[in-house]
C-alpha positions in Angstrom: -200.8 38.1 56.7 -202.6 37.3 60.3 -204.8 33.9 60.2 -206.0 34.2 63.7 -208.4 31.6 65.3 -210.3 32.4 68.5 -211.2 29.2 70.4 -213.5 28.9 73.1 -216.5 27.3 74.8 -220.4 28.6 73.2 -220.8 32.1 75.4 -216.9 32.7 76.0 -217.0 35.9 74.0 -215.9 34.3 70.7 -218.2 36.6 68.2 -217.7 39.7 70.0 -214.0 39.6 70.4 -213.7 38.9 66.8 -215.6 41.4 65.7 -213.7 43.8 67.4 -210.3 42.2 66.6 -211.3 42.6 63.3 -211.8 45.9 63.2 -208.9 46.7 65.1 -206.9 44.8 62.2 -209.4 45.3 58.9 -209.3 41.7 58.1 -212.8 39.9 58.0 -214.3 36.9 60.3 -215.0 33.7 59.2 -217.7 32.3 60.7 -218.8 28.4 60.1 -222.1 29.0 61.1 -222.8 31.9 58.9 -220.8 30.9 55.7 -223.5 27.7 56.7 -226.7 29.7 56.5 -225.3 31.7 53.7 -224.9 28.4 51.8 -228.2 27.6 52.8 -230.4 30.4 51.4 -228.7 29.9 48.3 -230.6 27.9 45.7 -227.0 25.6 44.6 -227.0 21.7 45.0 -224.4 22.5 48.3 -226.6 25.3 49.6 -229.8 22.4 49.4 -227.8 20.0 51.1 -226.2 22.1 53.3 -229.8 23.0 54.1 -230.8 19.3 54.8 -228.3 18.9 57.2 -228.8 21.8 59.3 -232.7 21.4 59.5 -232.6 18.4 61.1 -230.4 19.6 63.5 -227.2 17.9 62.2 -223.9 19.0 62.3 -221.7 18.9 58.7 -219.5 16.4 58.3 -215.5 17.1 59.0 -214.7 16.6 55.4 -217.7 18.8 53.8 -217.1 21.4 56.8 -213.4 21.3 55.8 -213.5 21.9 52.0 -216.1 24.8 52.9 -214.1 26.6 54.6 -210.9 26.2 52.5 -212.9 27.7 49.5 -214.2 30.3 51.8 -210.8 31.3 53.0 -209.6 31.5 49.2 -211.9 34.5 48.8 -210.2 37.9 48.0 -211.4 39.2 51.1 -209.0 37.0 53.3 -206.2 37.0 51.0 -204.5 39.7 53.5 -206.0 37.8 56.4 -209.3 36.6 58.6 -210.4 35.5 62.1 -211.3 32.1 62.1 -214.9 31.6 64.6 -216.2 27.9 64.7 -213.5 26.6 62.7 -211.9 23.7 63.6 -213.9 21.9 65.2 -211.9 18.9 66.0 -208.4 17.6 64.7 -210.0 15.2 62.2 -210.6 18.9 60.1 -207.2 19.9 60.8 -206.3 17.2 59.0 -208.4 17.6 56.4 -207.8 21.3 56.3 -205.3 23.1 58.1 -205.5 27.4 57.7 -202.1 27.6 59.3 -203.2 29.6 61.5 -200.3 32.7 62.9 -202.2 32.7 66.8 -204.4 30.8 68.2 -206.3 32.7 71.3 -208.0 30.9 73.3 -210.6 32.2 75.0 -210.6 30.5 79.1 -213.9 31.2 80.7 -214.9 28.7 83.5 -218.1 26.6 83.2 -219.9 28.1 85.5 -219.5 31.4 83.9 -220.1 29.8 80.5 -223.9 28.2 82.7 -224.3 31.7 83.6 -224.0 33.7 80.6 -226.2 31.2 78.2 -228.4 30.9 80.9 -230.0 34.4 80.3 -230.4 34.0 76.5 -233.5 32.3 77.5 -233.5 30.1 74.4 -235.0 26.8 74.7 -232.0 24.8 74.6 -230.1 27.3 77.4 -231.0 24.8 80.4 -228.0 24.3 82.9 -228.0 20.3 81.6 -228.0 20.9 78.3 -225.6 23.5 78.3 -223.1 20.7 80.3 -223.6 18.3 77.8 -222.3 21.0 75.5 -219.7 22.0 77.2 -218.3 18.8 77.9 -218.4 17.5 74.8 -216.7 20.8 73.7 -214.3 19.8 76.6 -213.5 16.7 74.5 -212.6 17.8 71.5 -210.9 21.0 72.0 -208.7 19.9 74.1 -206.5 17.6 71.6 -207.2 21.2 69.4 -205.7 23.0 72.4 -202.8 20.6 73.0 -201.5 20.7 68.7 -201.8 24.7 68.4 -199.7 24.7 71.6 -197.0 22.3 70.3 -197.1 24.4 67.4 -196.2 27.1 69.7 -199.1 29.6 68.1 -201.5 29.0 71.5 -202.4 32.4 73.4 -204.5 31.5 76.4 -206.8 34.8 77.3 -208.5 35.4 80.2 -212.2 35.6 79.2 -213.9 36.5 82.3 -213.5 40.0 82.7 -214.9 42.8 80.8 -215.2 42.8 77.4 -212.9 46.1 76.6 -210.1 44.2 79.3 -210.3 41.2 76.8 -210.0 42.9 73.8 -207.1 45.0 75.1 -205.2 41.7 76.1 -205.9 40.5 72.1 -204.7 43.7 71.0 -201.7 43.3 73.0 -200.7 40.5 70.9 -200.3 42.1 67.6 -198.8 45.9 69.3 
């Protein structure tokens, strides 16, 4: 079984890498945000609340998030496996949900690079200052995330600023 988690700022490569890693290994990605918007376009009483939370710009609540993603991950479809995207978010999930995750990667791109790349999306929310609000408040929670998977001794720190087929060769090399 591989539970892999990629971790890394918004615009460090996160989505594409897993989409290639899985691929390259034939197990899916689980994706917070889109098991989210899944949820809400379906007409159940979690899909409506679901719903309610992320149209008023809200984020879901450690506990909910958790017990999401735990039935989510009990699907057949990750019973061999799945890339985790979005998922922890902080340790207070972790310990309400912990995947047990085989490697952790973690995707190191520097801020600037971060400023950069979500600078060019051109979405409303993409300004320099409100990207560094993001990313240091990312900054504060991953961290303690960073520090635990590395005691666990499942941490892989990849370089994130080069190319995207150089990245997903140094994943790769992980698993050859």
């Amino acid at each position: 079984m591989k539970r892999i988690l990629l971790i890394g700022a918004q615009g460090s490569g996160k989505s594409t890498q897993a989409k290639l890693l899985s691929e390259f290994l034939g197990v899916p990605v689980v994706s917070t945000g889109e098991v989210f918007r899944n949820l809400a376009a379906s007409e159940s009483d979690e899909g409506k609340m679901i719903k309610a939370i992320l149209d008023a710009g809200k984020l879901v609540d450690d506990k909910i998030t958790s017990e999401i993603v735990k039935k989510r991950l009990d699907e057949d479809d990750c019973q061999n496996g799945f890339i985790m995207d979005g998922y922890p978010r902080n340790l207070e999930q972790v310990n309400y949900f912990d995947p047990q995750f085989d490697k952790v990667f973690y995707l190191n791109v520097s801020d600037e690079e971060i400023i950069k790349r979500l600078s060019v999306r051109g979405r409303e929310d993409d300004t320099p200052e409100l990207i560094k609000t993001r990313l240091d408040i990312y900054s504060e929670v991953t961290v303690p995330l960073l520090k635990h998977y590395q005691k666990q001794g499942v941490l892989v720190e990849i370089d994130g600023m080069g190319q995207v087929e150089k990245i997903h060769q140094d994943l790769r090399s992980n698993f050859l």
